[in-house]
N, C-alpha and C positions, 0 to 999 in steps of 0.2 A: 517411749514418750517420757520426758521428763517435765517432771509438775511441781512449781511451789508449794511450798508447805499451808497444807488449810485448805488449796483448790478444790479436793476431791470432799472435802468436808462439807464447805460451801453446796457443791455439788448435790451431796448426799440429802441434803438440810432443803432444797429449792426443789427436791422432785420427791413426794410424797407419795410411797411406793405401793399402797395402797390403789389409788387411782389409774397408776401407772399398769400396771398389774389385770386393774379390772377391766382395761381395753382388749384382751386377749383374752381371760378370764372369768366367768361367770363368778363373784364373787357374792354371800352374805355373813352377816353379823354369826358370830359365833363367840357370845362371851366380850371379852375387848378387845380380840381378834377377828379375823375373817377368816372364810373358809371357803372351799371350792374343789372342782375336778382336775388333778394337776394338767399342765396342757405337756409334759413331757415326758407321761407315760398314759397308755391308756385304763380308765377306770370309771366306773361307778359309782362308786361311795367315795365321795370328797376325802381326801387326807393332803392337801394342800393346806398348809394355814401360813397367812400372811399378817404378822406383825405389826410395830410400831419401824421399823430401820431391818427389817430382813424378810423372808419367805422360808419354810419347808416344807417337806413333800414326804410324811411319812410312809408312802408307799415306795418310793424311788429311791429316795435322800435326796433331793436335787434340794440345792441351800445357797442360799447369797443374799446381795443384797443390788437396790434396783440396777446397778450397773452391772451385775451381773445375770439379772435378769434377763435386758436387753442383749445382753452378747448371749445367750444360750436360746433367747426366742425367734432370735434375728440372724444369727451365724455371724455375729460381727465378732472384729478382735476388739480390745481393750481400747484402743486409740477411737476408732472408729463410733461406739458406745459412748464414749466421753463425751466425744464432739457432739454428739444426735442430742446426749441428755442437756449440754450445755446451753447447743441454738434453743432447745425450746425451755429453759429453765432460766434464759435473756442471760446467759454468762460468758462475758470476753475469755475466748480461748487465751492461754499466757502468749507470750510471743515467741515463738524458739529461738535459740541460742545463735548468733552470725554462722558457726559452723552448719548448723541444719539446716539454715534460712539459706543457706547458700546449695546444703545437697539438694533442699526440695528446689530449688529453682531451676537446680541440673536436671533431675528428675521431669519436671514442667518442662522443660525444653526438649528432652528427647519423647517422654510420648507425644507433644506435636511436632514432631517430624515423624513418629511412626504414623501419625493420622493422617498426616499428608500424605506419604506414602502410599497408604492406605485404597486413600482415595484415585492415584495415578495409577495404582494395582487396578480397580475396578474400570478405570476408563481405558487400558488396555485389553481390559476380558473385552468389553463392550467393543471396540477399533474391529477395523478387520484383519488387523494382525490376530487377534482374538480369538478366532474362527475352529482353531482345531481346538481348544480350551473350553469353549462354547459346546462343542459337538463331545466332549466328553462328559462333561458336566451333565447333558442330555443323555447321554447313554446309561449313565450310572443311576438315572431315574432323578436329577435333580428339577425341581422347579424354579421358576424366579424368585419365588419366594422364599422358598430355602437359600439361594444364591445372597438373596438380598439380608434374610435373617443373621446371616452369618459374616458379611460382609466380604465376599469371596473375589479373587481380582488372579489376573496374570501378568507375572513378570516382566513378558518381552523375550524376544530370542534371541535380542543381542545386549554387549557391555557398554556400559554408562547412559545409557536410556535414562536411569529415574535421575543420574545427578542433572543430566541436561533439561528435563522435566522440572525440578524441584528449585534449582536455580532462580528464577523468574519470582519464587516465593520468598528469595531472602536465607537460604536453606545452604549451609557449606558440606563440603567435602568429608570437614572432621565432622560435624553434626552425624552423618550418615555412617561414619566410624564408627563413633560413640553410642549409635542407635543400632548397632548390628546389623547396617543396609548393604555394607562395602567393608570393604578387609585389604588391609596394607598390601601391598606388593612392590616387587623393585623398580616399579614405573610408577608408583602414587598408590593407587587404590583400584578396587573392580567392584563389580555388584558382587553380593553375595548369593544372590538369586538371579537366575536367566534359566531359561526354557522352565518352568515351572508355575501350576496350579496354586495361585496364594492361599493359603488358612490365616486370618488373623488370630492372633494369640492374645487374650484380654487377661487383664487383671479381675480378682472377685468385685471390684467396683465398677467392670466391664469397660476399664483403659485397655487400649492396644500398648503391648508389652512389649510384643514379639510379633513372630511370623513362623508359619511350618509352611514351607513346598513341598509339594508332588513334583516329580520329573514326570515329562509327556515323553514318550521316548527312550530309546537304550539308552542307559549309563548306572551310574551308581554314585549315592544312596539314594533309593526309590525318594525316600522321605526325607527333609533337609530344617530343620529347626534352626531360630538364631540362637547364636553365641552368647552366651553369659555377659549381663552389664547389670548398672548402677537399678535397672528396672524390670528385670526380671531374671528369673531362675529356673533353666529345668523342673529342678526337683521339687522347687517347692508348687510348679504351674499347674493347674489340671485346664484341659482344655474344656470349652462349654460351661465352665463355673461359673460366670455372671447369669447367664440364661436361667440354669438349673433351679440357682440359689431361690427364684421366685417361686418356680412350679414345687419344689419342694414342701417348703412352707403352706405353698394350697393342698397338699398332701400327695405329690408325687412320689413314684418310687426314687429311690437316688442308685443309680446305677452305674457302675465302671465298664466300660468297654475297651477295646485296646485301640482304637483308630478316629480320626478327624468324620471318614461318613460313616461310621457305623454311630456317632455322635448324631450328625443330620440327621439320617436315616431314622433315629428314637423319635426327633424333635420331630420331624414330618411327620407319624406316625401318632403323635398325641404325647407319647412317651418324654415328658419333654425334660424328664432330671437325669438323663444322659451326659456324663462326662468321660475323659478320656487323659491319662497321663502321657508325657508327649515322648513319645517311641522310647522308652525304657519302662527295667521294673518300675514296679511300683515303689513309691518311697514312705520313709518314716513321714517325713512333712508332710505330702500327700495323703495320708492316712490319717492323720490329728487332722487336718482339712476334714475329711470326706464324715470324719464323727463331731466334728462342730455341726454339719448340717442333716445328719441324721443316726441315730446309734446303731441301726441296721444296713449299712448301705450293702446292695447287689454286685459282687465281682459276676462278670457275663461279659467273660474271654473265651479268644475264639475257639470252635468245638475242633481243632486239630490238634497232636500229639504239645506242641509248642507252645501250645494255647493252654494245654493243663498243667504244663512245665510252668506257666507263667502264675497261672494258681496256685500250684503248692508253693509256690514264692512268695509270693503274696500271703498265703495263710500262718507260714513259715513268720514271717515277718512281723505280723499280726499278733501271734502268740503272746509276747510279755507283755503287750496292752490290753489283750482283752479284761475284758469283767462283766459282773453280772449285768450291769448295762449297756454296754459297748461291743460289739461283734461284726460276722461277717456272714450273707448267706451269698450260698453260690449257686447260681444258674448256671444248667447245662447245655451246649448248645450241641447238635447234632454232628456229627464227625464234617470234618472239611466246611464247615459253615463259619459264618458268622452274622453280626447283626441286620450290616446291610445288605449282603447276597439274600438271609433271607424277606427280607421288609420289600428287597429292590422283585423280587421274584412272585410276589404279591400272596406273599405269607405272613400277615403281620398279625391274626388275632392268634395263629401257632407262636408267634415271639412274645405275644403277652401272656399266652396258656405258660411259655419257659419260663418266664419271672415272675409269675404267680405261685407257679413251682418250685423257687429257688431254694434247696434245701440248706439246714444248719449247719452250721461250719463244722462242729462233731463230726458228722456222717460224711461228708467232701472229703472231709482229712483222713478219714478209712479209707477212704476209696480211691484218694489220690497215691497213698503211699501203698493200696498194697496192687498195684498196677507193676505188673514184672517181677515178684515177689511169688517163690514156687512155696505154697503153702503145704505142700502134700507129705513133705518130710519135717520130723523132727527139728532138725537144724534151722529150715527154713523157717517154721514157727517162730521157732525161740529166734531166731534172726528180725520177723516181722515184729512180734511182740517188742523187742530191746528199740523199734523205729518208733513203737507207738507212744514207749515211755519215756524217748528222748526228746516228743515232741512236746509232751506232755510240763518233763520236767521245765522249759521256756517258757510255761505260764507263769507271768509271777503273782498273781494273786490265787492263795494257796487254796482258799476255799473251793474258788471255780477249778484248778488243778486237780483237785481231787474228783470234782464230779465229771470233767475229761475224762478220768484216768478209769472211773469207775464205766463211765459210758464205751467207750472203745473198748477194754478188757469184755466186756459184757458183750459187743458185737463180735470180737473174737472166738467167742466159746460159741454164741448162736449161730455164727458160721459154721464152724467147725462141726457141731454138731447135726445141723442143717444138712450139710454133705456128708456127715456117716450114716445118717437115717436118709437119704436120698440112694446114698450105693447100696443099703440091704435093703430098701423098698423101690426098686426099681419101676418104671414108669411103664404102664400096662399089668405087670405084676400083681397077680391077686393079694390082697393085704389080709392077714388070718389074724385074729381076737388072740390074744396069748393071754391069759393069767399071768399077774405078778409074781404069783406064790399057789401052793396045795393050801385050801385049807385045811383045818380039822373042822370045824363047826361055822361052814359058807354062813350062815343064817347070822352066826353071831357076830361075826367078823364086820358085815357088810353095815351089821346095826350099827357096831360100833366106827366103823368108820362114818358113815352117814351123821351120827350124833356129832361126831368131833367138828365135820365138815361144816353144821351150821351153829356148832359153838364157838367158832372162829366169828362166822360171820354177827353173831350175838356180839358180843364184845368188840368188832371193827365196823361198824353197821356202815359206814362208809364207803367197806366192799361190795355192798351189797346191790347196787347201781351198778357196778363195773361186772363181779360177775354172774349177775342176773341171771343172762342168756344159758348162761352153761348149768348153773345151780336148776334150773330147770330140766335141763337135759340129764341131770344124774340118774339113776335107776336104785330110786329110794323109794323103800316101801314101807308100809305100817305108818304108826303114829307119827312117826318122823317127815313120811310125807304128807300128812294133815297139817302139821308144824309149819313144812315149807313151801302151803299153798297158801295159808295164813300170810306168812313172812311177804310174798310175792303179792298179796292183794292190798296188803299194807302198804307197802314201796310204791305201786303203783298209784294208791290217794295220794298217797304224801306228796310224792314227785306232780298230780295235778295243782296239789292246794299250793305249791310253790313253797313251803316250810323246808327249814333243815331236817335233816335225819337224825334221831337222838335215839340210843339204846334202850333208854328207861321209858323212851312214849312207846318202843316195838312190845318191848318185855310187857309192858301194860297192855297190851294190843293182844296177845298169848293168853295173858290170863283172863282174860275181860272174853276170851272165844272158847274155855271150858277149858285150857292147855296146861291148868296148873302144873303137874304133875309132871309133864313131858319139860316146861320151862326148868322146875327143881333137878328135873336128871338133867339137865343139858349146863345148867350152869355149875351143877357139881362135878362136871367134866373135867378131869386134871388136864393142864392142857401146856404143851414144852416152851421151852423159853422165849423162843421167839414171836411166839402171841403174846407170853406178858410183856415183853420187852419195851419200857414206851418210845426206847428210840427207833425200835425197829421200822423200816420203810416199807412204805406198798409193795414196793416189788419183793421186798423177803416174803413180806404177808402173800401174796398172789403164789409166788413159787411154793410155799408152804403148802396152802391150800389144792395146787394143780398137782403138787407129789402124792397127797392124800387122796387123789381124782383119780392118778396112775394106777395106785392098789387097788380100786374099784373097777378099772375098765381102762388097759395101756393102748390095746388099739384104737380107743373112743382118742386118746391125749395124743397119739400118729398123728391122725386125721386131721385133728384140729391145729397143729403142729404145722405141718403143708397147708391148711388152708389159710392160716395167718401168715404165713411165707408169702401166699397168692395175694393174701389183701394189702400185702407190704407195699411190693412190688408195683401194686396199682395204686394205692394210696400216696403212701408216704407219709402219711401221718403218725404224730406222739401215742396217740391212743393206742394203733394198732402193733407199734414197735413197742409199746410197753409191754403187752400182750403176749406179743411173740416172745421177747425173753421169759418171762415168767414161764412160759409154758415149757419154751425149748429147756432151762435151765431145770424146771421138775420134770422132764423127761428125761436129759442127761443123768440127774442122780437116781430115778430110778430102773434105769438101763445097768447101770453101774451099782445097783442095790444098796444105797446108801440109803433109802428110808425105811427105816425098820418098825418093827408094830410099836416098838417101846416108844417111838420117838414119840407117841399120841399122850404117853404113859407120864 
């Protein structure tokens, strides 16, 4: 769009973004700003604040100003936002230039001839030519209402049906060229469509573009899309986007499927931010699309070998765009399924238990690439590994690359390791208590490891919520356990009265229960670098703590080893995958006897 100089000024200056803002926005005064819950991430404590000429979102960064507001609340583009802010801000759109006045006029004329079209599609479904179109449409589980939602129509069985049809309207030969209805041939023109199930194909302002057929019938290609013009584009189409674009916004999921009914099939279903890219990969256009209208949308492509082939395409693809806001989760679908077989087979609240499910793009992309990949040698490893860091390296925001890189490496060794403790602990197999080590002096040892155990947690009191359960289960005796029934009845107020966790209200909690003395030895505890470290992360701190859990009891750290395997598997949650690495990772080193006494030292 090309704009005189001052328009967007003008603009800017007639729509007081404040207001604008607070229609969507629960807005108050904060100082000589305003403040609020930003609406484009979810939170609690306000860090939206909206200025004098801009907004920001200290939780997100989402920053602009109202015309850019409107395009990131609305999924409009640039052009679109202009207009909406103008009609209601009373400002004469400029006039475009004879050149453009002349493409949108072309433009104007060929979607109504697709609508006409359109219409001559549906009153052949309807005819009694119609009749085998009809009876599929039926079989597939369609209703009228989805027929009608979508504006569904048949061809005809034979050639120049719709020009003879359209005729009568004032509608030429070339028009129907020009619109992707008919295609040159050395006798004039033909349809482009005969014996085939219509799809109209809309634009995101829900104009008819295009058209995809079905063939009823042997032949080939099952699936038939129109040809590239002046109004539309494969790559950049997604089908169902006018529909979605609404449910979305009412906080639908946004979802990618691979087909025209497995599209229907969502929208019948309630599911109604169902879209579908039209018989090809996925594309770049198609993806800055699908994250204008939400920053998590669902891939839920079909569950056969082709269908995951088309996922890791997609994730492939994905990669230099994501960021900390922007991603992809992917739904799994059951082998040889997909959306409509299972919706049409009257399995539909199993297809929302899948999307409810959709796991992080992280984890899909482990599991996508290590599908045919023999892990069991050497070679194969270091082959797997060299896929995970070249998927890796095509992130280009470095930050988030790194925590890929750190993430996948990390399910690599938890596998790995997973199955070396799965082949010596075989299933039935009695499992025996092995001591880490002989001691010399069991009594002193155990003290001291015990001390260290909840001098960690003194110091990181933040751990102490996470691992509660297990800090219980130690086999701590003496004052130490006096200490850590203190420590645990404390957590437990705290976490009623709803307050943060602070170090200096626990330690005060210690001393205020007769503990002085025990609180002086615990804090005089030399303790290795990675407790004082302050960059160091939870997960060092946890694996730290569960290798010091190993020298006290390695078959207690087995046990729990496989049963956070069990609760992976059924969950799928952050929490319990945090867990399992930690654990798996301090079992790994002390399998391998890397944690030594000194390391406490």
């Amino acid at each position: 769009m090309s704009l005189p100089d001052g328009f967007l000024d003008e603009l800017r200056t007639r729509t007081p973004i404040a207001p604008l803002i607070s229609r969507r926005v629960r807005l108050v005064r904060s100082g000589r700003e305003h403040k609020g819950c930003c609406p484009f991430h979810h939170e609690k404590t306000p860090s939206f604040y909206v200025y004098d000429d801009h907004f920001h979102c200290f939780g997100c960064g989402a920053h602009g100003d109202a015309i850019s507001f409107v395009m990131q609340s609305e999924a409009l583009t640039f052009s679109e936002a202009v207009e909406r802010l103008a009609a209601e801000a009373g400002l004469q759109m400029p006039l475009p230039t004879p050149n453009a006045a002349t493409a949108a006029r072309r433009e104007a004329g060929l979607i109504e001839t697709l609508e006409a079209a359109c219409r001559e599609y549906q009153q052949y479904l309807n005819a009694p030519g119609g009749a085998r179109a009809r009876a599929y449409l039926r079989n597939r589980g369609l209703t009228d209402m989805d027929i009608e939602r979508f504006g569904l129509g048949w061809s005809g069985e034979g050639r120049g049906g719709l020009l003879a049809s359209l005729r009568h309207q004032g509608i030429t030969i070339d028009q129907l060229v020009a619109a992707g209805l008919m295609k040159p041939n050395d006798h004039g023109a033909i349809d482009y469509f005969y014996g085939r199930l219509m799809f109209p194909i809309r634009s995101r302002k829900g104009q008819i573009v295009s058209f995809g057929g079905r063939l009823l019938g042997s032949g080939e290609p099952k699936y038939l899309n129109g040809p590239e013009t002046p109004v539309f584009s494969k790559r950049r189409t997604l089908y169902g986007l006018d529909l979605a674009r609404e449910s979305i916004r009412a906080g639908s999921k946004l979802v990618v499927v691979e087909g025209y009914l497995d599209v229907i099939a969502l929208h019948s279903t309630g599911l109604a931010g169902g879209v579908a890219p039209l018989g090809t990969a996925l594309t770049e256009a198609q993806l800055a699309e699908l994250w204008r209208l939400s920053p998590m949308p669902i891939l839920c492509f079909d569950g056969d070998a082709a269908g995951r082939r088309a996922t890791l395409r997609a994730i492939e693809l994905s990669l230099p765009y994501l960021s900390a806001d922007r991603s992809l989760s992917i739904a799994c679908l059951p082998e040889s399924e997909d959306p409509d077989s299972l919706i049409r087979n009257g399995r539909k609240s199993e297809m929302a238990g899948i999307l409810d499910a959709a796991r992080p793009l992280a984890i899909a992309l482990f599991d996508l690439l290590a599908e045919g990949v023999d892990r069991t040698t050497p070679e194969g490893r270091a082959s797997f590994l060299h896929r995970l860091d070249d998927a890796v390296s095509r992130i280009s925001d470095r930050a988030l690359a790194r925590e890929y890189r750190a993430e996948l490496r990390d399910r690599f060794y938890v596998d790995r390791a997973i199955k070396r403790i799965g082949s010596r602990f075989p299933a039935g197999r009695k499992r025996v208590v092995v001591s880490a080590r002989p001691a010399i002096d069991a009594a002193a040892t155990a003290r001291r490891r015990a001390e260290l155990l909840i001098a960690v947690l003194l110091h990181h009191v933040d751990l102490l919520p996470v691992l509660a359960e297990d800090f219980a289960a130690l086999p701590i005796v003496g004052d130490m356990d006096t200490v850590r029934a203190m420590m645990l009845d404390w957590l437990h107020r705290e976490q009623d009265c709803g307050t943060g966790l602070d170090s200096g209200a626990l330690l005060n909690h210690l001393r205020q229960s007769g503990l002085d003395g025990a609180v002086a030895r615990l804090l005089a505890q030399p303790l290795p670098s990675v407790v004082r470290d302050a960059e160091a992360t939870r997960s060092d701190l946890e694996t730290f703590w569960y290798g010091i859990v190993s020298l006290m009891n390695l078959g207690w750290l087995r046990e729990q080893c496989a049963e956070q395997q069990r609760r992976w598997q059924d969950t799928q949650d952050a929490t319990t995958w945090n867990r399992l690495v930690s654990i798996t990772l301090a079992l790994r080193r002390a399998q391998r006897g890397e944690i030594e006494e000194d390391e406490s030292a």
